[in-house]
Each structure stands twice: as structure tokens, then as C-alpha cells.
C-alpha positions, 0 to 999 in steps of 0.5 A, spaced: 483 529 493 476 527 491 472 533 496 477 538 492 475 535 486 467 536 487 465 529 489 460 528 494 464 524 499 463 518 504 468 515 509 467 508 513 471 507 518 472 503 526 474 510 529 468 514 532 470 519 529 474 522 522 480 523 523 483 528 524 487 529 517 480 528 513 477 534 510 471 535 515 466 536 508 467 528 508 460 525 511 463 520 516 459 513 518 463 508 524 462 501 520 466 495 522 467 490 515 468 485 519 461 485 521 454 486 516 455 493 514 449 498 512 447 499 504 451 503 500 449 506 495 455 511 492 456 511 484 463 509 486 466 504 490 473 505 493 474 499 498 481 500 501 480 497 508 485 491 510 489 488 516 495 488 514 499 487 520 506 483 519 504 479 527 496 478 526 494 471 526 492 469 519 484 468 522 485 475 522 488 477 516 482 473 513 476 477 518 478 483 515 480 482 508 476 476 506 469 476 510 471 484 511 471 484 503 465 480 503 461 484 508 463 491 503 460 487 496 454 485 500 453 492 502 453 495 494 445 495 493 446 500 487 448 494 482 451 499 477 456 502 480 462 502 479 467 497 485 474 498 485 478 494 490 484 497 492 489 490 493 496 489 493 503 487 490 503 483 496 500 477 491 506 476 487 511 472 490 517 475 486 520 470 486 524 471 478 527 478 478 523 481 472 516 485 472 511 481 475 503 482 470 497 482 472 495 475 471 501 472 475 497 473 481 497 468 487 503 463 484 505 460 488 500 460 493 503 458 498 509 463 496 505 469 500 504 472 506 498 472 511 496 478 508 498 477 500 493 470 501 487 473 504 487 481 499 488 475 494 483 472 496 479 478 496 480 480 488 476 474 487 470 476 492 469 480 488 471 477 482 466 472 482 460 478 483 456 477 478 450 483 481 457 488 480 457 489 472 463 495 473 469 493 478 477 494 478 482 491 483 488 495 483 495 492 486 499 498 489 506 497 490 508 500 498 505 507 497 508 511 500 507 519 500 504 526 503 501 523 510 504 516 510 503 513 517 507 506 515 513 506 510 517 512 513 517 510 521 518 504 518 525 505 515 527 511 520 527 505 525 534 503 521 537 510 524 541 507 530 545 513 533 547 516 528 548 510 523 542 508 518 544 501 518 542 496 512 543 490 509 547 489 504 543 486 499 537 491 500 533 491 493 537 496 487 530 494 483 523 496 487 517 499 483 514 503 488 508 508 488 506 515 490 499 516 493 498 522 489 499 517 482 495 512 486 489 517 487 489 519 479 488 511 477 482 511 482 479 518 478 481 515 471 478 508 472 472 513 474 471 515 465 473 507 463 465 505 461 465 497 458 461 493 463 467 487 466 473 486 470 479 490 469 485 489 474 491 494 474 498 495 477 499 502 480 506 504 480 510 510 480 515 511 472 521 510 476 524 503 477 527 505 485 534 502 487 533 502 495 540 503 496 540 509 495 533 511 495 533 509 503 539 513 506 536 519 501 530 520 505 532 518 512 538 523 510 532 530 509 528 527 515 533 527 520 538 533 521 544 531 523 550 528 519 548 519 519 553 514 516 551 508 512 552 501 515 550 495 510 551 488 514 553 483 510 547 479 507 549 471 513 549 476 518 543 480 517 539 474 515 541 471 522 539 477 526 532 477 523 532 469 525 533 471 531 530 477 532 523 474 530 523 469 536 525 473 541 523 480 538 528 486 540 526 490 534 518 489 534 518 492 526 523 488 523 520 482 522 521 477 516 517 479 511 518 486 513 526 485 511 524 481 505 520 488 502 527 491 503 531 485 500 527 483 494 527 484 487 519 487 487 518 491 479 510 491 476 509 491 470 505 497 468 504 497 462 496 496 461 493 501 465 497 506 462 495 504 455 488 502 458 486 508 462 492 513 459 495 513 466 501 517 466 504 517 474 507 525 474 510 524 482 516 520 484 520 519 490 525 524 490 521 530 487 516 529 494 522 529 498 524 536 495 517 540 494 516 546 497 508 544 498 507 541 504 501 538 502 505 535 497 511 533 501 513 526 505 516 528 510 514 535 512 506 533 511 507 528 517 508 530 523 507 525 527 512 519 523 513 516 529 507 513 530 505 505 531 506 502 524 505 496 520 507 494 514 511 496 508 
């Protein structure tokens, strides 16, 4: 996005080499942020790394996104550049079933997942770097899109047979965020000047209801007629308890079945009156384009691959 957009790009990752689907124009440095990490010098920032596995210990969520955060800000020797951080929704309980605001953030703490405590704890790392004048922490919200490795194998792993099965309960109210909409926030923070800490939602226009957006998109995945099976909420409940200790399906976790079940909206109204960002893509629009490279599922060959989380 950014190459095609005639910005000089460098990536860092644990891979020996850039994957695959990174445009080759990309200079590719192997860095592991757990560890020091060599000086960075970009005029931008884009901090995107995380642990984000549903059965990592919490020591290792903390090591890569805590220490992993530290490493990465210590890295920035050009002080006037400008550091985003791409956080997470997961930092909100949503425990009340209205749109959650930027300053809900981490209440209660002990509310959130291994994940959500560390990217939260992460937000102020870099809050509290006083050497960085310019930095944005942005809360994405299941970013889904054009290349994702993580939320379509996810929910296809609902398909037994030929039946999607669902609980009952599964969420009529869910912000969810394309990566194209995310990837125009990152280039509209670039024009935002004053020197501070700015902290954003991201999310698509359209509040989601997952009830039918689920069976939508695993219906234009998989070519054969599926019927919808929704499992009462007492029993769907007791199979996830169950499932936890003795792990029949490895992907349905508790927290997994908790991103499909709850009520989870961000308010989005500062970045779109502070940075003029308008999101233009939606689920079902990335479902019907003709433009692989725009397509969910057809720009994702590979979507049974391993995956994490939501």
C-alpha cells in the first residue's frame, strides 16, 4: 500500500526472509523485538508486531508486546518522527453494550485478556516517551480484509459437514474494520502536525450484526449448499468449558467465543472529525468485488492455514 504510494518502505520481522505476499520493493531487516533491536531511523514509524495467541502464557504475551514495545521505541533515534502503534480493541471490556471511547481504555483491568493487558500496556510505553514528540496509538477492531491469515480460518472452522454451526447468542452488534480502511488512517495520521499523543478507534462505517454476516461469508467461501445450526446459549456455553480443558477443537477457545458472542462497538467519532477519515470499504463489498486484490477470499488462497485469534 504504502510502495505503491511512493514511500520508501522497511519491514522487520522474525522470518529469514519477506514473505512472500510483501511487494519485493520492500527492504526486509530479520529482527527479533523481544531482543534489542538495530536503530531505526524512518520518518514514520508503523509498530504492528504483537503475540496475539489465545494459548500463549501471559509471560509471553508480555515479552513480545510489552518488552517487544519497549525494544521498538528505543530503537527510534530520529526523535522527530512520527511513531504510531497499532493497538487494539482488545483493551475495552465491553462489558456495557454501547460504543466504547478512547478514554475507556484498561477499565477493569483485570477484565481483558492476556493479550488486551500487555497491547494495553504497550499504549503507555509509548505514551510515556517523552524523547517521541509525534505519536498515534490506533485500536483496530478484528481487522479482517484482502490477505487475512486469522479471521476467515477461523470462522470456517464453524463448517461441519455441510452445517455452519453458531451460537445462539452470537453478537448482532460488532464494529469490525477492513484493512484497507485501516491502512487509510495509518496515511491520514501522516498529515496530522501538532506535536502530542493522539489515540484513535478504527473501524469500518457499518455496525455488523454477525448472525448474518458469519453464514454470508462462509456461504461465498465454500461452494456447496450449508445450512445454519445455532446452539442454544446453556449449551454452547458448556461445550467451550469443556472444550477448554480437553481441547477437541484447539481454535475455539473461551476468548475466541467471546469475540463472536459480545456486544463490541467503538465509537469512532474522533478520528473521523480529527483526521477526516471516511472508511469507503465494508464486509460485504469485499466479498462481491471482482478485484482479487481487493477480494477477501479470493486474494487468500491459503485460509487454512495455522491461525490465532480474532
Amino acid at each position: 500500500k504504502f510502495i505503491e504510494a511512493g514511500f520508501e518502505v522497511t519491514g522487520l520481522g522474525r522470518k529469514e526472509n519477506l514473505p512472500l505476499h510483501v511487494d519485493k520493493r520492500c527492504i526486509y531487516i530479520k529482527n527479533d523485538i523481544t531482543k534489542p533491536i538495530s536503530e531505526i531511523t524512518a520518518d514514520v514509524v508503523i509498530h504492528a508486531a504483537a503475540q496475539v495467541n489465545d494459548n500463549a502464557s501471559y509471560q509471553n504475551h508480555y515479552d513480545n508486546n510489552v518488552t517487544g514495545t519497549v525494544n521498538v521505541v528505543n530503537a527510534c533515534k530520529h526523535k522527530n518522527c512520527l511513531f504510531i502503534l497499532i493497538s487494539t480493541s482488545s483493551v475495552y471490556s465491553f462489558k456495557k453494550n454501547t460504543a466504547y471511547s478512547e478514554d475507556e481504555a484498561g477499565k477493569p483491568f483485570e477484565a481483558l485478556s492476556s493479550y488486551g493487558k500487555t497491547k494495553f500496556l504497550a499504549e503507555q510505553i509509548v505514551i510515556n516517551t517523552t524523547y517521541l514528540n509525534r505519536k498515534i496509538i490506533l485500536r483496530p477492531r478484528a481487522i479482517y480484509g484482502p490477505g487475512d491469515t486469522v479471521l476467515l480460518p477461523r470462522l470456517l472452522r464453524l463448517v461441519k459437514n455441510n452445517f455452519i454451526i453458531l451460537p445462539q447468542h452470537i453478537s448482532t452488534q460488532i464494529s469490525l474494520t477492513n484493512i484497507n480502511n485501516l491502512m487509510d488512517a495509518v496515511k491520514n495520521c501522516f498529515s496530522l502536525k501538532p506535536e502530542g499523543t493522539f489515540i484513535f478507534n478504527v473501524a469500518d462505517y457499518t455496525i455488523y450484526s454477525l448472525k448474518k454476516a458469519v453464514p454470508t461469508l462462509i456461504k461465498s467461501t465454500i461452494e456447496r449448499k450449508l445450512n445454519v445450526v445455532f446452539i442454544p446459549k446453556l449449551l454452547w456455553n458448556l461445550f467451550v468449558k469443556f472444550n477448554s480443558v480437553f481441547h477437541l477443537i484447539p481454535e475455539l477457545t473461551c476468548f475466541g467465543s467471546k469475540q463472536l458472542t459480545q456486544i463490541a462497538i467503538l465509537n469512532t467519532t474522533f478520528i473521523k472529525t480529527k483526521l477526516s477519515h471516511n472508511p469507503s470499504y465494508n464486509f460485504y463489498t469485499s466479498l462481491k468485488t471482482k478485484d482479487k486484490k481487493n477480494n477477501w477470499v479470493k486474494s487468500n488462497p491459503k485460509i487454512f492455514t495455522p491461525i490465532s485469534r480474532i
